[in-house]
PyMOL Python script that loads the backbone (N, CA, C, O; Angstrom):
from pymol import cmd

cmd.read_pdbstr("""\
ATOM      1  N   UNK A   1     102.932  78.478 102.728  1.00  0.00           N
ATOM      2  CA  UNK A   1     101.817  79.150 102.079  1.00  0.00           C
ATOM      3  C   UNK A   1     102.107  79.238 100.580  1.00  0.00           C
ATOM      4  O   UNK A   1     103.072  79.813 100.077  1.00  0.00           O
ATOM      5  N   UNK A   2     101.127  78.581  99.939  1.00  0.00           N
ATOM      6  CA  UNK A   2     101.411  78.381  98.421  1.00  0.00           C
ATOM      7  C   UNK A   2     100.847  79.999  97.752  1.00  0.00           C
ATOM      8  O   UNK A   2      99.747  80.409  98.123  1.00  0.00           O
ATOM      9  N   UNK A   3     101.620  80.772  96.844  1.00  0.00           N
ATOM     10  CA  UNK A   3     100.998  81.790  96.471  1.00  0.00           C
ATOM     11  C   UNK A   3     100.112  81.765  95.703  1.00  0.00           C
ATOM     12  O   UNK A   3     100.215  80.783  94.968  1.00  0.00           O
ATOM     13  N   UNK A   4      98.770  82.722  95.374  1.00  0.00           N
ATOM     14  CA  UNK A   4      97.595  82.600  94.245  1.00  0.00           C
ATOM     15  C   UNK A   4      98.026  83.541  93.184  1.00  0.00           C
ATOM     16  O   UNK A   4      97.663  83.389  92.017  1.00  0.00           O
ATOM     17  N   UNK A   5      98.781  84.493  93.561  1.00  0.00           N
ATOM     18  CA  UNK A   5      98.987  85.609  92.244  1.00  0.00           C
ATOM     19  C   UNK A   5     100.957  86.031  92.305  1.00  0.00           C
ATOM     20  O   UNK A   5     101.663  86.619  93.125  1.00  0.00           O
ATOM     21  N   UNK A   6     101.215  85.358  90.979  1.00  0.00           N
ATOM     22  CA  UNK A   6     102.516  85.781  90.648  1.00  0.00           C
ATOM     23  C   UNK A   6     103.078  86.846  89.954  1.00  0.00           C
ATOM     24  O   UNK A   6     103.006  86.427  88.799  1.00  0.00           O
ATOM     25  N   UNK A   7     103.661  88.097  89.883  1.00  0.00           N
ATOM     26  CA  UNK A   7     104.187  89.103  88.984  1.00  0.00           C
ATOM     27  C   UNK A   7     105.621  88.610  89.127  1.00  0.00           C
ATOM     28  O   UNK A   7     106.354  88.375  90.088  1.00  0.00           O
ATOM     29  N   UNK A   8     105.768  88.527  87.454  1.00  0.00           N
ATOM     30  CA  UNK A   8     107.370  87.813  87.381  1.00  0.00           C
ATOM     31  C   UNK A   8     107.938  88.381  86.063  1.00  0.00           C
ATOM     32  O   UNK A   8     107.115  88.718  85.211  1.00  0.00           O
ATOM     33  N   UNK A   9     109.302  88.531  85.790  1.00  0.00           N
ATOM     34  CA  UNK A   9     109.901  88.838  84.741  1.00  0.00           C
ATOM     35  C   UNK A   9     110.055  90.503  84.608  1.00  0.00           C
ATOM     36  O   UNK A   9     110.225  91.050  83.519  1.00  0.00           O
ATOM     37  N   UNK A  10     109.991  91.039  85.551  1.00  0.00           N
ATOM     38  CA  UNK A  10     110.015  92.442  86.071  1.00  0.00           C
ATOM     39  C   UNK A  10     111.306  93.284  85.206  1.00  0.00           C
ATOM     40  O   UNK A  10     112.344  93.284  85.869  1.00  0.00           O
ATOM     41  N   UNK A  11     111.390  93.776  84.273  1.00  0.00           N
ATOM     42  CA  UNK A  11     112.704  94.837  84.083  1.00  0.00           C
ATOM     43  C   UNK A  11     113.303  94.911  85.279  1.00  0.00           C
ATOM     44  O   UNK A  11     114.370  94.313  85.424  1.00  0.00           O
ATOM     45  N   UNK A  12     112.743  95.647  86.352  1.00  0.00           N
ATOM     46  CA  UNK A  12     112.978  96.143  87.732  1.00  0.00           C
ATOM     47  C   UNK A  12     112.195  96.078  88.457  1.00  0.00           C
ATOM     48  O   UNK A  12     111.089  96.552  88.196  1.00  0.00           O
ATOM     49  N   UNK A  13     112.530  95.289  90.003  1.00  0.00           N
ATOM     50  CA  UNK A  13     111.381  95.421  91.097  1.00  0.00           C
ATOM     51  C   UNK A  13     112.050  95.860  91.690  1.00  0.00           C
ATOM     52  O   UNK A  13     113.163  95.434  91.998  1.00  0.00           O
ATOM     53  N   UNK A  14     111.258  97.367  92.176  1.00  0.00           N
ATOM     54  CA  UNK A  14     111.477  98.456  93.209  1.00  0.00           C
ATOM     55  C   UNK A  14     111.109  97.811  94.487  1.00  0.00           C
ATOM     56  O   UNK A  14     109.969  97.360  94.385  1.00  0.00           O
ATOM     57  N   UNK A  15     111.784  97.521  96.013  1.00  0.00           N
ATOM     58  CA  UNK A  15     111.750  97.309  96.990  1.00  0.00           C
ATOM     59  C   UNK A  15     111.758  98.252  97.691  1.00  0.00           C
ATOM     60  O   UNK A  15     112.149  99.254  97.092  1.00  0.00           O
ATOM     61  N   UNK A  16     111.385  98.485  99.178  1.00  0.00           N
ATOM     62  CA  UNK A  16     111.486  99.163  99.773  1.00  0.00           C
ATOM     63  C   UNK A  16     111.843  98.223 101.179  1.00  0.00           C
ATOM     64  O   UNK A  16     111.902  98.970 102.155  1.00  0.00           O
ATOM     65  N   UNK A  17     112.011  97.254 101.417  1.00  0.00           N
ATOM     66  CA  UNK A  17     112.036  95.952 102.379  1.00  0.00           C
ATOM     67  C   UNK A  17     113.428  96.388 102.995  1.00  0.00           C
ATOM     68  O   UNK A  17     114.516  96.872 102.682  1.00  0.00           O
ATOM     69  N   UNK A  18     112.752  95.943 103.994  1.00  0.00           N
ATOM     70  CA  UNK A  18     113.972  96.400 105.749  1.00  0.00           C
ATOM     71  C   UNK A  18     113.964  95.468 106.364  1.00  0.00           C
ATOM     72  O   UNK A  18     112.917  94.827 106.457  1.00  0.00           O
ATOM     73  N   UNK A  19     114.958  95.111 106.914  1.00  0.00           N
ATOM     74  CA  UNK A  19     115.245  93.627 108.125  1.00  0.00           C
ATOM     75  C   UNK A  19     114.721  94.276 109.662  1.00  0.00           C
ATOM     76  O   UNK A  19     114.563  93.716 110.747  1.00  0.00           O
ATOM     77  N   UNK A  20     114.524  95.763 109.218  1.00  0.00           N
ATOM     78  CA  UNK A  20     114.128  96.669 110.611  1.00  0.00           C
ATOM     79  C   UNK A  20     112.575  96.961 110.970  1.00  0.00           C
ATOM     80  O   UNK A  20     111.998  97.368 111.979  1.00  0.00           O
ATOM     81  N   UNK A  21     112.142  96.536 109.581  1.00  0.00           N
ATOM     82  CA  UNK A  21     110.637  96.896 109.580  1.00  0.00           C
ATOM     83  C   UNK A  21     110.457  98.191 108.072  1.00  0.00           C
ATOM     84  O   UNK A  21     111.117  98.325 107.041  1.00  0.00           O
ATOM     85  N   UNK A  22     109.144  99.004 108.673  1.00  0.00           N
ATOM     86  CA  UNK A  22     109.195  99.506 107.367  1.00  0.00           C
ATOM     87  C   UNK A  22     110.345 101.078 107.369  1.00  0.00           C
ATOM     88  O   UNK A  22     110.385 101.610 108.479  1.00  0.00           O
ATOM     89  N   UNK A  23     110.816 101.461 106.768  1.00  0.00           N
ATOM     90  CA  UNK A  23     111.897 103.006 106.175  1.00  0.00           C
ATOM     91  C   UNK A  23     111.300 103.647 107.064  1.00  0.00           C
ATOM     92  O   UNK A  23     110.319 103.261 107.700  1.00  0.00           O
ATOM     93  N   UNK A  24     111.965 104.858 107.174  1.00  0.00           N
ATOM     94  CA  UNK A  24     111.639 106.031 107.695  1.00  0.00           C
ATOM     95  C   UNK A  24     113.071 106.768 107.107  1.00  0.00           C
ATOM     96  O   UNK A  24     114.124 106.261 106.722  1.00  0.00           O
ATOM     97  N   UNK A  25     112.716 107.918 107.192  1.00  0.00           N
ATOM     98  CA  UNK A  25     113.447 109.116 107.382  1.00  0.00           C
ATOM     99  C   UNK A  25     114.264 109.257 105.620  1.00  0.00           C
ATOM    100  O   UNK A  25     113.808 109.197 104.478  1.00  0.00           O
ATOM    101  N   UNK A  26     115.560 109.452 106.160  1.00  0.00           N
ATOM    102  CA  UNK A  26     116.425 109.115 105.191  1.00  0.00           C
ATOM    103  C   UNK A  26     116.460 107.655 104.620  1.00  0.00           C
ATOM    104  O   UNK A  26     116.585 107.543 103.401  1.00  0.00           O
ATOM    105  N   UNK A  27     116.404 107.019 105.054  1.00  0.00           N
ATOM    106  CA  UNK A  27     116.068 105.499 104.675  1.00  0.00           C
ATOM    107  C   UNK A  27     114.893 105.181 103.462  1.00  0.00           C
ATOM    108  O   UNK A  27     114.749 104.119 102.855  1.00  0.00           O
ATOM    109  N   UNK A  28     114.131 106.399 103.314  1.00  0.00           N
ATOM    110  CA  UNK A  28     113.460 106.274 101.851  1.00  0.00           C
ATOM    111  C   UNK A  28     113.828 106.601 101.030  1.00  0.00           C
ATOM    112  O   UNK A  28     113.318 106.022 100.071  1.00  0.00           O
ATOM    113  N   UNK A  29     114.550 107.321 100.761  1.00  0.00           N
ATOM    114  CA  UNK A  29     115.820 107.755  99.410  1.00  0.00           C
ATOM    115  C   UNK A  29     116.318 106.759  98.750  1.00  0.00           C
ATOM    116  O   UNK A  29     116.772 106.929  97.619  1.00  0.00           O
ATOM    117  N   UNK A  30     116.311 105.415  99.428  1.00  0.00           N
ATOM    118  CA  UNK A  30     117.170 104.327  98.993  1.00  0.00           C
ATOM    119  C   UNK A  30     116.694 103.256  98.164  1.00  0.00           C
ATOM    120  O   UNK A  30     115.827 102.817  98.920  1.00  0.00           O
ATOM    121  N   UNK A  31     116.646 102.504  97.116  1.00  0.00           N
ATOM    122  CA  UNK A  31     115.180 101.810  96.844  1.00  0.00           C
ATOM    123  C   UNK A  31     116.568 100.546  96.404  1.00  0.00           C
ATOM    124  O   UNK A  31     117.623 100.749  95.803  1.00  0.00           O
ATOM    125  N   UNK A  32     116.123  99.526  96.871  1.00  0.00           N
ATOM    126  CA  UNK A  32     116.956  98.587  96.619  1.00  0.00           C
ATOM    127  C   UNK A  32     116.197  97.749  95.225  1.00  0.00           C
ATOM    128  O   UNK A  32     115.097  97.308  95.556  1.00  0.00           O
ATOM    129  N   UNK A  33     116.494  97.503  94.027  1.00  0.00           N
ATOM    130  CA  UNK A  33     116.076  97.170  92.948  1.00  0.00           C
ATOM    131  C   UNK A  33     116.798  95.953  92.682  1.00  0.00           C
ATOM    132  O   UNK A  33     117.968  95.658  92.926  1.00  0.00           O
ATOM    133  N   UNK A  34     115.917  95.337  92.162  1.00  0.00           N
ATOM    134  CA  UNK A  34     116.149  93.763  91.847  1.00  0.00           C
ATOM    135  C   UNK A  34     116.031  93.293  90.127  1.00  0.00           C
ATOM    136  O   UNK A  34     114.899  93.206  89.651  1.00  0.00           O
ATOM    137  N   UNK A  35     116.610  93.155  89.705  1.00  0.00           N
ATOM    138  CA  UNK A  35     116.563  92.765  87.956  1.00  0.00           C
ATOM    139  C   UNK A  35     115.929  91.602  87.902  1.00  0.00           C
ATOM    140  O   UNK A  35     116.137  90.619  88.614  1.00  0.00           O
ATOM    141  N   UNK A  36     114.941  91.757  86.815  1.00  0.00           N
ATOM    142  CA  UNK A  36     114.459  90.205  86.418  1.00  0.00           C
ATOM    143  C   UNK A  36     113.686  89.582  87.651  1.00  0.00           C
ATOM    144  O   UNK A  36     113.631  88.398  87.983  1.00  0.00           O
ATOM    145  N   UNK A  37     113.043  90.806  88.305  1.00  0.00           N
ATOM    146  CA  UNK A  37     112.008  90.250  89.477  1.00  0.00           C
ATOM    147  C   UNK A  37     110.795  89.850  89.362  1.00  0.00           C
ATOM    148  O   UNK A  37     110.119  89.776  88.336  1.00  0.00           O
ATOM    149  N   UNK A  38     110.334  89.419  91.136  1.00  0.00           N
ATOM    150  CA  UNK A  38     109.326  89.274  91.215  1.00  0.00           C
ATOM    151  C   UNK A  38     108.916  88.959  91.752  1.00  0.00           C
ATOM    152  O   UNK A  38     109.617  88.047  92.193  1.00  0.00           O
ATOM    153  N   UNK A  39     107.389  88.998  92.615  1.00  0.00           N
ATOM    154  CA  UNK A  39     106.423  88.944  93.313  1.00  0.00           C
ATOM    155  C   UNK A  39     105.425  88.416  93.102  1.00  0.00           C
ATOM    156  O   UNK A  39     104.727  88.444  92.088  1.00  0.00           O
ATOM    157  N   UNK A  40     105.190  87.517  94.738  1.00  0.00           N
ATOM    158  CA  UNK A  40     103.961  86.009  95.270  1.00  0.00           C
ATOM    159  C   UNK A  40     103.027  87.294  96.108  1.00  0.00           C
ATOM    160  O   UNK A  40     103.506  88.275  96.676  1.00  0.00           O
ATOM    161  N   UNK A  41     102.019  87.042  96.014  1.00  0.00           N
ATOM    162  CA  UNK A  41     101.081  87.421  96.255  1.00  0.00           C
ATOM    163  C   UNK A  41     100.027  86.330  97.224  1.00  0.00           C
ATOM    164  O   UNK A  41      99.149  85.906  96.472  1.00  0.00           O
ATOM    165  N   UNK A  42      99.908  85.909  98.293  1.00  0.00           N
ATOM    166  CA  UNK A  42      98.557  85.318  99.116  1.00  0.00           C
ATOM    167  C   UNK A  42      97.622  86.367  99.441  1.00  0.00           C
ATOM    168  O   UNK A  42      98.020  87.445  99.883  1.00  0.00           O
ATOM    169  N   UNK A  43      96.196  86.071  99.216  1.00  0.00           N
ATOM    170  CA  UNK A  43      95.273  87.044  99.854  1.00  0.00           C
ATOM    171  C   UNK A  43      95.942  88.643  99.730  1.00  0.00           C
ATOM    172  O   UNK A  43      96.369  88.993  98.630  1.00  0.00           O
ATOM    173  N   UNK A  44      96.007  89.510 100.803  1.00  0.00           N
ATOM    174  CA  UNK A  44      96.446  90.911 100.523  1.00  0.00           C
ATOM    175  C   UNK A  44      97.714  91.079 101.165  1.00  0.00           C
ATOM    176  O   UNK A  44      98.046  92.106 101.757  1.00  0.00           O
ATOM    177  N   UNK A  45      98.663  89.692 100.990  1.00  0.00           N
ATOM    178  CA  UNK A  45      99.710  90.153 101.669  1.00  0.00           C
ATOM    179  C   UNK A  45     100.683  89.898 100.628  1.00  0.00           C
ATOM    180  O   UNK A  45     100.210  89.016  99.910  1.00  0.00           O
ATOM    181  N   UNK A  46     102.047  90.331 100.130  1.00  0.00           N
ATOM    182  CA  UNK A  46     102.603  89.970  99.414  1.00  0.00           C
ATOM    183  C   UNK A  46     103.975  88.679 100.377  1.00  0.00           C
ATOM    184  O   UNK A  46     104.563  89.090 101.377  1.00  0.00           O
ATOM    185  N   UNK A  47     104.101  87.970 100.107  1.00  0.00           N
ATOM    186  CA  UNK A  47     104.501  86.896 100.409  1.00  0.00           C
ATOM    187  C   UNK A  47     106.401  86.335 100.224  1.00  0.00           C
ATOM    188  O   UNK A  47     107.142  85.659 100.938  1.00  0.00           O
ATOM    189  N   UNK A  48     106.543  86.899  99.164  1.00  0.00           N
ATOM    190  CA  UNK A  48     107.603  86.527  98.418  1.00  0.00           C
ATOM    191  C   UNK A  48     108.367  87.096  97.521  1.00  0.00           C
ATOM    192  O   UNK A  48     108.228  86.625  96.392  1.00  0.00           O
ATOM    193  N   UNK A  49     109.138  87.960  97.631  1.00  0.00           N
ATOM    194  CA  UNK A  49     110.092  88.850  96.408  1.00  0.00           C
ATOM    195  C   UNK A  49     111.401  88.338  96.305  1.00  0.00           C
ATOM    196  O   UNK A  49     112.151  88.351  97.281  1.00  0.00           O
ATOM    197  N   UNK A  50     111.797  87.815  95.034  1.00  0.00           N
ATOM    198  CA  UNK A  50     112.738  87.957  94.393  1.00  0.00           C
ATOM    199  C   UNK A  50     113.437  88.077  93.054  1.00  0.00           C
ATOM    200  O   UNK A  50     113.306  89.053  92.315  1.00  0.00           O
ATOM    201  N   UNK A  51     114.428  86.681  92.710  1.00  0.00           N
ATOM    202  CA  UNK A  51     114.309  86.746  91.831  1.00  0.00           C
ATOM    203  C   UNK A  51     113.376  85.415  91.044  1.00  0.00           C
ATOM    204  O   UNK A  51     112.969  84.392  91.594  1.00  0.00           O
ATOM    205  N   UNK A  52     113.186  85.881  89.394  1.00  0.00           N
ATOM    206  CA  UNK A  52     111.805  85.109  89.071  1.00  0.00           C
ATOM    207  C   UNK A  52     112.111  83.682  88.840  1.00  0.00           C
ATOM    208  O   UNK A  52     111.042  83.078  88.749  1.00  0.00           O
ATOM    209  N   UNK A  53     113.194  82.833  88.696  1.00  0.00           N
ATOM    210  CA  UNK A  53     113.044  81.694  88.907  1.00  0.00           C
ATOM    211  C   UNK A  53     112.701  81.100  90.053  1.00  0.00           C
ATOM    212  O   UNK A  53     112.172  79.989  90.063  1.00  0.00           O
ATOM    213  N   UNK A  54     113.058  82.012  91.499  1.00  0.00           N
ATOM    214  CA  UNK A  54     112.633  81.274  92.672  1.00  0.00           C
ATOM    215  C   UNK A  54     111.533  81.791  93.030  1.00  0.00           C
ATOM    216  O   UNK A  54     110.904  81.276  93.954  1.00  0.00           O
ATOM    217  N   UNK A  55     111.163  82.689  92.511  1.00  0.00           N
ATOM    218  CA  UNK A  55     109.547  82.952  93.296  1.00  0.00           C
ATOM    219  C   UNK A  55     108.529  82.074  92.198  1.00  0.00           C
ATOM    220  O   UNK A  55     107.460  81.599  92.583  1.00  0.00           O
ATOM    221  N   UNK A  56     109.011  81.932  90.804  1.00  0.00           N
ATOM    222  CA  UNK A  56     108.088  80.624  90.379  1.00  0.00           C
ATOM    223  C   UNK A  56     108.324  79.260  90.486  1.00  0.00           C
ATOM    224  O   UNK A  56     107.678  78.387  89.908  1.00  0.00           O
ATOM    225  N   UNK A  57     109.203  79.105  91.188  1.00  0.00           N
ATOM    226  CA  UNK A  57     108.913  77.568  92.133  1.00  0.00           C
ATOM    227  C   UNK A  57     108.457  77.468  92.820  1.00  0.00           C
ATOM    228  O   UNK A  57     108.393  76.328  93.279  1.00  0.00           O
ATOM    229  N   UNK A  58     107.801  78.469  93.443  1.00  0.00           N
ATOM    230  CA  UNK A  58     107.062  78.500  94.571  1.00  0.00           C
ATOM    231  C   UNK A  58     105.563  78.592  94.515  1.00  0.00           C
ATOM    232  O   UNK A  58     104.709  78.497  95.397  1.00  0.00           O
ATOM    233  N   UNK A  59     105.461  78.895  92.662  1.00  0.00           N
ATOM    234  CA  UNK A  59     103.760  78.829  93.085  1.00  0.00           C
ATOM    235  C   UNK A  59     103.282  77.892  92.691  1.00  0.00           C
ATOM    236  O   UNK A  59     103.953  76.952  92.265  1.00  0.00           O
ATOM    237  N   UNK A  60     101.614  77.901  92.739  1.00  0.00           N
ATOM    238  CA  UNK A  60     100.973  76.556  92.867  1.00  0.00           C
ATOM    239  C   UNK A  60     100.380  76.376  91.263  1.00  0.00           C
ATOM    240  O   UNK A  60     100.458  77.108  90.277  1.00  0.00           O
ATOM    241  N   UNK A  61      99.737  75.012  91.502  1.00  0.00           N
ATOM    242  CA  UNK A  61      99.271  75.190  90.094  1.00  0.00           C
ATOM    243  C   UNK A  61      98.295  75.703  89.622  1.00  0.00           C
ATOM    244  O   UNK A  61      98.040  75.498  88.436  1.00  0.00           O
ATOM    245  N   UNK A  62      97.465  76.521  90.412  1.00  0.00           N
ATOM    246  CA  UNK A  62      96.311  77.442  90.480  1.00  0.00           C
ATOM    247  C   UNK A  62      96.493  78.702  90.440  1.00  0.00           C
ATOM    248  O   UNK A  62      95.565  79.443  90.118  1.00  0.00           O
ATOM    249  N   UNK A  63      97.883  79.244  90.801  1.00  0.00           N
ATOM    250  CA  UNK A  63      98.325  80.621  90.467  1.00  0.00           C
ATOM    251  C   UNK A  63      97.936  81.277  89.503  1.00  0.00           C
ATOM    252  O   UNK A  63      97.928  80.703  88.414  1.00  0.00           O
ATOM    253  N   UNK A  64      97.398  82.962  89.597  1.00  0.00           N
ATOM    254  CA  UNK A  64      97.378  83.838  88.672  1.00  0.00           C
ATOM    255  C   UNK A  64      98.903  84.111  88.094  1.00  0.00           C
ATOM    256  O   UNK A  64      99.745  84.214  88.985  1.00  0.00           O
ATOM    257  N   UNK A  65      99.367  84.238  86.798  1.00  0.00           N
ATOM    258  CA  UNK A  65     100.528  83.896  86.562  1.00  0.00           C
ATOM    259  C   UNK A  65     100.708  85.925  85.715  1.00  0.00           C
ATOM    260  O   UNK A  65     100.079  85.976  84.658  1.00  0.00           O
ATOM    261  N   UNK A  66     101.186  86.870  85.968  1.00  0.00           N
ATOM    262  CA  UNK A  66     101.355  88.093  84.942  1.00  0.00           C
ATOM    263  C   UNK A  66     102.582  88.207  84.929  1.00  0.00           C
ATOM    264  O   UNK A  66     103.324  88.468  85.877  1.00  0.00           O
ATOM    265  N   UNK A  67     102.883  87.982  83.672  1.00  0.00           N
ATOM    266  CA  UNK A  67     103.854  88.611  82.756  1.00  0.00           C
ATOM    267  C   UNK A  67     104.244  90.112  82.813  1.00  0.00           C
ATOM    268  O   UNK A  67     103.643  90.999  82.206  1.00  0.00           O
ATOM    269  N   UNK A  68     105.580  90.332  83.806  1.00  0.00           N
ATOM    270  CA  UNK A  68     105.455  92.032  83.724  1.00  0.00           C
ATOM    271  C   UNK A  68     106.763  92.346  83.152  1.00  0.00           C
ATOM    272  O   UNK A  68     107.311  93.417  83.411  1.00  0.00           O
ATOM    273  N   UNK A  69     107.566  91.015  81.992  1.00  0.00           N
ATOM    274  CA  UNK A  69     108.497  91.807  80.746  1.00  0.00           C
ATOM    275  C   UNK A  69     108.731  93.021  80.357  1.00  0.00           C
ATOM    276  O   UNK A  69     108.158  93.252  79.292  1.00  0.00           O
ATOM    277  N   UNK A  70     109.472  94.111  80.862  1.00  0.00           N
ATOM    278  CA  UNK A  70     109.476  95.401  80.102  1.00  0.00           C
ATOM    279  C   UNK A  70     109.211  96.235  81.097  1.00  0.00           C
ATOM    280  O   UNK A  70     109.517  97.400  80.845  1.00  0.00           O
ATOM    281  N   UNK A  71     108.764  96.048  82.103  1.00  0.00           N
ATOM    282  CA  UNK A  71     108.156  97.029  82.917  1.00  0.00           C
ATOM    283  C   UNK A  71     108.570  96.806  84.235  1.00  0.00           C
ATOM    284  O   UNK A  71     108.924  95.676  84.570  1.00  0.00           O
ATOM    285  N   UNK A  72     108.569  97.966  85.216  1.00  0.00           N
ATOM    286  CA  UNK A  72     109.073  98.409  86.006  1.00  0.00           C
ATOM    287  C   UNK A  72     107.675  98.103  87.367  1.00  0.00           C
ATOM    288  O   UNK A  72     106.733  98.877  87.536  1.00  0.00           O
ATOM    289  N   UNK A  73     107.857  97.072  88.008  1.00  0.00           N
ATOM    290  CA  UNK A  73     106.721  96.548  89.322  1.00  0.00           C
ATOM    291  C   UNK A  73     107.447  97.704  90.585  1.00  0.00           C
ATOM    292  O   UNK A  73     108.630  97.512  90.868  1.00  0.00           O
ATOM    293  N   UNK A  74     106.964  98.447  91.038  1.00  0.00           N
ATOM    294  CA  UNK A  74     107.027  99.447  92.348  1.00  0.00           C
ATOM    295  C   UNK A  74     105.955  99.327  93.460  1.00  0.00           C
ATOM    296  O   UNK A  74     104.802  98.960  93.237  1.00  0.00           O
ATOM    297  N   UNK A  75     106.423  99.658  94.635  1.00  0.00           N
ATOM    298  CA  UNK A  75     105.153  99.592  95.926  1.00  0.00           C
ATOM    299  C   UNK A  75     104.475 101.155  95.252  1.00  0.00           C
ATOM    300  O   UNK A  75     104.998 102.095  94.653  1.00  0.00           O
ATOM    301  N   UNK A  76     103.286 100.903  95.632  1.00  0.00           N
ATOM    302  CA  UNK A  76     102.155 102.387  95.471  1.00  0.00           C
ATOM    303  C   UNK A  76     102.596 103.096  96.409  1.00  0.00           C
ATOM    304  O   UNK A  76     103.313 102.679  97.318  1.00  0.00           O
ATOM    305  N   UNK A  77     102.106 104.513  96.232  1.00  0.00           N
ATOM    306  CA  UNK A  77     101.905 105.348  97.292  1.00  0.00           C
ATOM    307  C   UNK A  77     100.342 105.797  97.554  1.00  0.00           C
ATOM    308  O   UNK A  77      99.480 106.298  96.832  1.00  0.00           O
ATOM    309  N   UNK A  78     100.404 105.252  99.349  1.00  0.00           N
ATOM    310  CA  UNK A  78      99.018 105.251  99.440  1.00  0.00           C
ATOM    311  C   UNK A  78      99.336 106.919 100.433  1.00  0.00           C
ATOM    312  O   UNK A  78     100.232 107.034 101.270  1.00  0.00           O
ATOM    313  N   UNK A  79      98.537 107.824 100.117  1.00  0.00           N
ATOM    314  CA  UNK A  79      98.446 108.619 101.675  1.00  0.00           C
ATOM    315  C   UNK A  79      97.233 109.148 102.164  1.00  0.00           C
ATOM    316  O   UNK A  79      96.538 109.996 101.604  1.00  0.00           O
ATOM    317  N   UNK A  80      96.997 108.522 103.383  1.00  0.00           N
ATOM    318  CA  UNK A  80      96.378 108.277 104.375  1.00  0.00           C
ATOM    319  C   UNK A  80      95.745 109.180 105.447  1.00  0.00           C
ATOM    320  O   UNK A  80      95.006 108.949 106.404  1.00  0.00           O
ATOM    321  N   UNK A  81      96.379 110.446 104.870  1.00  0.00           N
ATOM    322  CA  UNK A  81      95.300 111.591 105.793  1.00  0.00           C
ATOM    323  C   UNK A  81      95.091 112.883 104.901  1.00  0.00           C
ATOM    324  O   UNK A  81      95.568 113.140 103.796  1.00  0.00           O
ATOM    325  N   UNK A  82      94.516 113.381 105.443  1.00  0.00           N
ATOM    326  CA  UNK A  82      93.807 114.717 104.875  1.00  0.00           C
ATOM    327  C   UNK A  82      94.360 116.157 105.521  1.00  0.00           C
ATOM    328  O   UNK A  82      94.985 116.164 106.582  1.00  0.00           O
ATOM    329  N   UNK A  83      94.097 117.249 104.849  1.00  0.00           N
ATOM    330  CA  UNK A  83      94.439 118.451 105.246  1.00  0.00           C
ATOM    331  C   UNK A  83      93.025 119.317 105.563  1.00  0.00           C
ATOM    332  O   UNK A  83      91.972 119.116 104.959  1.00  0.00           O
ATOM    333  N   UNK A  84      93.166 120.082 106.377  1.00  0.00           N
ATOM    334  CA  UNK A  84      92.047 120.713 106.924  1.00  0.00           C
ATOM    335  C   UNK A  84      91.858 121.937 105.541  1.00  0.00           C
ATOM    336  O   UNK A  84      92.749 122.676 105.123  1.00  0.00           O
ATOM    337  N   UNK A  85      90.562 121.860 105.084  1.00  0.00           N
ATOM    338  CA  UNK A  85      90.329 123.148 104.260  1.00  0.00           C
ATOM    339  C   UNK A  85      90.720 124.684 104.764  1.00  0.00           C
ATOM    340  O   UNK A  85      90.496 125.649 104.034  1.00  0.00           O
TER     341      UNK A  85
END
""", "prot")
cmd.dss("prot")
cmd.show_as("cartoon", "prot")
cmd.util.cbc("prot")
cmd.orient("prot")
């Protein structure tokens, strides 16, 4: 799968990636950070994190290409339920 959108050149890419699936518990305290990262993007899945010479060999020649020099790429925090008034 060729990626459409690249973020590369990252100060720091914040991970949160498990060989177990996604964190829990104590296991979110931990943020494994990568220098000089970066992230492939297909459709809404992210595809590919590392570092930025190998995740830009990997994209195509149609790729959205962003420059994120200087700055710090992190997963969002989405949350997903509500509290009763």
């Amino acid at each position: 799968m060729i990626p459409k959108l690249i973020v590369h050149s990252a100060s720091q890419l914040l991970t949160l990636a498990s060989p177990d699936g996604p964190r829990r518990g104590q296991e979110l305290q931990r943020l494994d950070i990568i220098e000089g990262g970066a992230v492939a993007i297909q459709g809404d899945r992210i595809v590919l994190v590392g570092d930025t010479k190998e995740v830009l060999a990997e994209a195509g020649e149609d790729a959205s290409i962003i420059d994120a020099s200087g700055k710090v790429v992190m997963p969002g925090f989405v949350d997903p339920h509500t509290h009763a008034v």
